[in-house]
KOLFI-466580 format. One line per field, with one value per residue (C-alpha): x, y, z. Coordinates in nm, 2 decimals. Layout:
# residues N
east <- [X_...]
north <- [Y_...]
up <- [Z_...]
This chain:
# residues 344
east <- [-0.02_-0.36_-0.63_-0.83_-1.17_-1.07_-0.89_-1.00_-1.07_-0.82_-0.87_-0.88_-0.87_-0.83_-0.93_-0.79_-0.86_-0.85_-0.91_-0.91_-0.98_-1.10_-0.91_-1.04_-0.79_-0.85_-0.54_-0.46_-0.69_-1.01_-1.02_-1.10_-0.91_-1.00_-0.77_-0.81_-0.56_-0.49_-0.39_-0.44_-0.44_-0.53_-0.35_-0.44_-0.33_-0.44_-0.33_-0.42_-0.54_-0.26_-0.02_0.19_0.18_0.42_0.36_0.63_0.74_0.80_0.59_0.27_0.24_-0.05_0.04_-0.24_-0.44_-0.47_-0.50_-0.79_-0.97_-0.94_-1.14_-1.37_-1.23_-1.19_-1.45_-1.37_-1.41_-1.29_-1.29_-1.33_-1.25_-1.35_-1.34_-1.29_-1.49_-1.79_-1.78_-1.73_-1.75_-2.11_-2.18_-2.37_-2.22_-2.53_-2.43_-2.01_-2.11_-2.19_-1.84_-1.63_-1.53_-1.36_-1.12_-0.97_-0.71_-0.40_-0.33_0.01_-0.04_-0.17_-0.26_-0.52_-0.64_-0.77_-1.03_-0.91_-1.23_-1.26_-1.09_-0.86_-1.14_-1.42_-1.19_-1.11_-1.50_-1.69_-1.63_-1.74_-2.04_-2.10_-2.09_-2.28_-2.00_-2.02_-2.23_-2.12_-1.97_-1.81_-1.63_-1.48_-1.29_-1.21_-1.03_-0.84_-0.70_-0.63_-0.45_-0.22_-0.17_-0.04_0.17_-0.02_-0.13_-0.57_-0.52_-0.48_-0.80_-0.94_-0.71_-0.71_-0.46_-0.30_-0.12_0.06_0.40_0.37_0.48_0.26_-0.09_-0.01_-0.02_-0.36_-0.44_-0.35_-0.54_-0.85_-0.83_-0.80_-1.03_-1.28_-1.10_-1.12_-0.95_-0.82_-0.55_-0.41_-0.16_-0.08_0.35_0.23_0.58_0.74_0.56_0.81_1.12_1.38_1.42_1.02_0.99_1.14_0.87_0.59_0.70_0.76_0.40_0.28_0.40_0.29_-0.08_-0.07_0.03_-0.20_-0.53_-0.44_-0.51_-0.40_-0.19_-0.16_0.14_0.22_0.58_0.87_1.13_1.29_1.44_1.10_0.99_1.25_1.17_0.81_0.66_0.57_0.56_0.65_0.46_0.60_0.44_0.49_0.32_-0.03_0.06_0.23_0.57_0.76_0.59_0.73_0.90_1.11_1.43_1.37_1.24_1.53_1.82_1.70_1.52_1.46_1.23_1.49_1.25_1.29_1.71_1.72_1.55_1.76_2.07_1.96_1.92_2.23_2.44_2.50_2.85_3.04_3.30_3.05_2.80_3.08_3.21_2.82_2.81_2.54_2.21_2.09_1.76_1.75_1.43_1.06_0.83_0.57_0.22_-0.05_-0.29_-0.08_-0.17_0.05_0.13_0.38_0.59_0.54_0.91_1.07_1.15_1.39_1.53_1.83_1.74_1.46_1.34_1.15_0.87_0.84_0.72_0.43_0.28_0.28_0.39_0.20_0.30_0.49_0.60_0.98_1.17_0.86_0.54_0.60_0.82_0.63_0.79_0.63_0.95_1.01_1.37_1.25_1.00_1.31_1.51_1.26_1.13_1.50_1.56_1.21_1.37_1.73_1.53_1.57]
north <- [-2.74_-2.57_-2.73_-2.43_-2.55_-2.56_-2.25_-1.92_-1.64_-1.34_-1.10_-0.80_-0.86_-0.59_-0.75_-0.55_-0.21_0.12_0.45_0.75_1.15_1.41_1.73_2.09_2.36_2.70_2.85_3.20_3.23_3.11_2.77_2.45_2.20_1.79_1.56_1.21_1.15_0.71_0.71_0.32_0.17_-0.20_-0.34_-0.71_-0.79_-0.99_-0.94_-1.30_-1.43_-1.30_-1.17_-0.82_-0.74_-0.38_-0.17_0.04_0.29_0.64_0.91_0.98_0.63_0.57_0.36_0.54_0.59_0.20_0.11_0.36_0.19_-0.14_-0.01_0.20_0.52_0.58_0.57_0.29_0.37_0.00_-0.35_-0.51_-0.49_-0.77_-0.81_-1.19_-1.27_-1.03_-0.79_-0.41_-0.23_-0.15_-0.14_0.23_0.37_0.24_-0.10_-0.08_0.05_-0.31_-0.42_-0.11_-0.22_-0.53_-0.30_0.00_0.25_0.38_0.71_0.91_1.25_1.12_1.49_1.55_1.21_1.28_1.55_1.81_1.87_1.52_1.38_1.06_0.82_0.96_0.89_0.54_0.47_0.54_0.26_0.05_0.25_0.28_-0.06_-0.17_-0.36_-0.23_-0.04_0.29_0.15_-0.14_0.06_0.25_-0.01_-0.15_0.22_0.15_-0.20_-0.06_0.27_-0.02_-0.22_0.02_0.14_0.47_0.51_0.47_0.80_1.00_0.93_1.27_1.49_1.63_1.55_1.84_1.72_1.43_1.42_1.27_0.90_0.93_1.01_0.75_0.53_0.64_0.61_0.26_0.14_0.40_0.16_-0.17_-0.12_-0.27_-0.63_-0.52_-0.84_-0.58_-0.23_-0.08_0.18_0.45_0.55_0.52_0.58_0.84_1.12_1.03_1.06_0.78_0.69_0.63_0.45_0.15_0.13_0.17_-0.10_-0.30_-0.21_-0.30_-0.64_-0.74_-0.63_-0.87_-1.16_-1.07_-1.00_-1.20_-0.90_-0.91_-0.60_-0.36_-0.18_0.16_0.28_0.39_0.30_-0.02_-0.08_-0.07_-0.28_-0.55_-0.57_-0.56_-0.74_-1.12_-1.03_-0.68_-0.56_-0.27_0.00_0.22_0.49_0.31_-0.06_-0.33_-0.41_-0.66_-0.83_-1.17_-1.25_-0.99_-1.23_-1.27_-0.89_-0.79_-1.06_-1.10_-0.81_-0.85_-0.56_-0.23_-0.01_-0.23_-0.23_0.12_0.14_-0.06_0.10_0.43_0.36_0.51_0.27_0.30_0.24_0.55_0.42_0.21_0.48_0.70_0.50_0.38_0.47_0.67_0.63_0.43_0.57_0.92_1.15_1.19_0.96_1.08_1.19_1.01_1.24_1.13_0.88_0.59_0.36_0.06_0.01_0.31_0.24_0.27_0.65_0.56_0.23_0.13_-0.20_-0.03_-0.29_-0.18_-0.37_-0.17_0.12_-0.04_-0.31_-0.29_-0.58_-0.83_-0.97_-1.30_-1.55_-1.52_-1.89_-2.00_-1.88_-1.67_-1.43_-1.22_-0.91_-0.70_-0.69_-0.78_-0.84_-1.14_-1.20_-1.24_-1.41_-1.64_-1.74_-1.80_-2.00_-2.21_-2.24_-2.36_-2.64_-3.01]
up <- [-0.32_-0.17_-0.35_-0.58_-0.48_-0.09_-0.08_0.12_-0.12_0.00_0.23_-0.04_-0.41_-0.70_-1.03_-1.35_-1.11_-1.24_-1.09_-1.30_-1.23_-1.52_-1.46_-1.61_-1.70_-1.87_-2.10_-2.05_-2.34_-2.15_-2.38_-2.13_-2.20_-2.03_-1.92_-1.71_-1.46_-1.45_-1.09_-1.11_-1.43_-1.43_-1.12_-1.02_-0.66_-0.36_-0.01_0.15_0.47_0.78_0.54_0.56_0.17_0.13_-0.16_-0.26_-0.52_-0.59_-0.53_-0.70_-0.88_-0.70_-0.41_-0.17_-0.42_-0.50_-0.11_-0.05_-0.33_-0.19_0.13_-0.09_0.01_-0.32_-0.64_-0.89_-1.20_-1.37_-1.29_-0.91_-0.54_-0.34_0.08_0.14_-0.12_-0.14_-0.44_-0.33_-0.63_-0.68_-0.31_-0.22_0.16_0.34_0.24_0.27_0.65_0.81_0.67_0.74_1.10_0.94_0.70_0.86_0.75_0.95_0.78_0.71_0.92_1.27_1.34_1.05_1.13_1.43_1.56_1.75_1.92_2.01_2.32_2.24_2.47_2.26_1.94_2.03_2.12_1.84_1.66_1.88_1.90_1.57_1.53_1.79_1.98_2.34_2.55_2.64_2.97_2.79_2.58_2.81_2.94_2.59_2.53_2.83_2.76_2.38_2.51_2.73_2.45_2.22_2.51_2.62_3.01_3.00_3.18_2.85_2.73_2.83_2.65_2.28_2.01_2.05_2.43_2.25_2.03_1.67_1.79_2.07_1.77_1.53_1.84_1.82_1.51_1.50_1.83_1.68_1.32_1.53_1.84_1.66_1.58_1.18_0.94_0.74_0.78_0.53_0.71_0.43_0.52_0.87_1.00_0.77_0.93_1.23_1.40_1.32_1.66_1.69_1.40_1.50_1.78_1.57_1.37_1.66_1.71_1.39_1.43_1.80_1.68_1.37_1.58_1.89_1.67_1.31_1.14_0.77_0.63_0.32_0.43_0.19_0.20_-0.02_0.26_0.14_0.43_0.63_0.34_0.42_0.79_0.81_0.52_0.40_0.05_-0.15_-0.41_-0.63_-0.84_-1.13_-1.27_-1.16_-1.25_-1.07_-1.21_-1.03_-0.70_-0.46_-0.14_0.04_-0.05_-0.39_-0.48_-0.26_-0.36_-0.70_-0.86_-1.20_-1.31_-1.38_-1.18_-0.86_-0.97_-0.96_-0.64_-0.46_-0.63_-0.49_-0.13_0.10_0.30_0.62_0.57_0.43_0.28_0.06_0.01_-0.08_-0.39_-0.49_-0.83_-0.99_-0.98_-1.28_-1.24_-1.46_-1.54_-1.40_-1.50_-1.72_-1.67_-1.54_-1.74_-2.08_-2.28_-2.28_-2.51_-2.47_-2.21_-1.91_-1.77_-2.11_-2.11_-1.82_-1.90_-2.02_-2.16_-2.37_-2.68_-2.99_-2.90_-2.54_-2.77_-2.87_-2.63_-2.27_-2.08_-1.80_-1.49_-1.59_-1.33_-1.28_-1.23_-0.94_-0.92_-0.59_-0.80_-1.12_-1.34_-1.62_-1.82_-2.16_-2.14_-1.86_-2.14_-2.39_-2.15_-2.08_-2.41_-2.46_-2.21_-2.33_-2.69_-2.53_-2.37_-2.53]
């Protein structure tokens, strides 16, 4: 076991985060009414030193909402984000510039990414100019080697966005985010934007960068299969809380949260025979608001283990048989305080 006092604080830390929006609306009587939108509503996660940590869920429970936060992309309006250590929250943009070059961002749509009216060697540069990393000279030559590493000829570097395919500019986005040696990506659904036959490379991609500059990885997707192949550790999210979180092989052979069930139930099988007698989805319903106010449980509209007590306290994240495995159930919780009370 690592020892408390000796261990390396994470890379990226949310503590009891929450990131919330006020919206106005007028009726059609002219009366303004207020509302605040809980986009993130109390996570607690840590994405630790060289790991891939994939965050997955439907959309509009907050998933890229929570990893802009986490670079300060994004105002918090509770709690904490930390960067190996060093406490974020407070932090004014003069300040968050020094450490910006350490925790970069790989973004969905590689063409609103980019400027147009840059060209992709000027994109790639600045940076390291920014930054102070390399004379203009010097970075030229570092856009070349990062234009070959990502698997694009130097020779592109004078054209626009516009002259490459969609593959081709999120190869660019990613050597734009890592140019500059950050510790720290998160890469917001950086490969459903794509053609199935591309993503595989990028993914490919993904993977030879981690290993060739230890960089450490949020990875944002609602593809489990991606999910499977790509990260260390999954992480999934509901309605702007963490639900069930562990080890691709436990999350994946063993879910134990309903919301993570019914995902897994719902993805297609290659095989058409099987995907032709899969039975329903389990998973009925939209979730509700995140502008509602929600009390107990936020899965229980939709579950079909629904308790009395779900309707009027909200679960935690308890540990699940070993301490790499966590739920926010309370039929675990049952199960588990039953499984306490069989105990001699």
């Amino acid at each position: 076991m690592t020892d408390p006092i000796n261990a390396a604080p994470p890379v990226s830390e949310a503590i009891a985060l929450k990131v919330q929006y006020q919206t106005r609306r007028r009726n059609w009587r002219g009366q303004l009414s207020i509302s605040t939108v809980r986009a993130v509503d109390g996570v607690d996660l840590r994405v630790e030193q060289g790991e891939a940590l994939a965050l997955v869920g439907e959309s509009g429970c907050g998933k890229s909402t929570l990893g802009r936060a986490l670079l300060r992309l994004e105002q918090v309006s509770e709690g904490a984000v930390r960067f190996s250590g060093k406490d974020l929250t407070g932090l004014d943009q003069s300040l968050l510039r020094p450490l910006r070059r350490n925790m970069q961002m790989v973004f969905q749509d590689p063409f609103s990414s980019l400027n147009p009216r840059m060209k992709i060697g000027e994109t790639l540069a600045e940076p390291l100019l920014v930054h102070g990393l390399a004379t203009r000279a010097e970075a030229r030559a570092r856009v070349a080697e990062m234009l070959e590493i990502v698997g694009l000829d130097p020779a592109v570097a004078n054209r626009h966005p516009h002259a490459f395919s969609g593959g081709q500019r999120q190869r660019i986005a990613i050597a734009r985010a890592v140019i500059a040696r950050p510790s720290f990506v998160v890469a917001d659904e950086p490969i459903s934007a794509l053609d199935i036959s591309v993503q595989a490379q990028i993914l490919d991609l993904f993977e030879d960068l981690k290993e060739r500059f230890a960089l450490t990885y949020l990875f944002i997707s609602h593809d489990l299969a991606v999910v499977r192949h790509i990260a260390d550790r999954v992480a999934v999210m509901y309605l702007g809380r963490i639900v069930e979180e562990g080890s691709p092989e436990t999350v994946f052979g063993n879910p134990v949260h309903p919301y993570t069930q019914a995902l897994l139930a719902a993805v297609p099988s290659p095989d058409p025979v099987r995907e032709r007698n899969r039975p329903e989805p389990v998973l009925r319903g939209e979730p509700p608001s995140p502008a509602s106010r929600i009390v107990g449980c936020r899965f229980r509209g939709r579950c079909a283990h629904a308790m009395p007590i779900c309707a009027t306290s909200d679960p935690a994240l308890a540990r699940v048989g070993d301490n790499k495995h966590s739920a926010a159930c309370f039929l675990h919780h049952h199960e588990a305080r039953q499984q306490q009370a069989a105990l001699p």
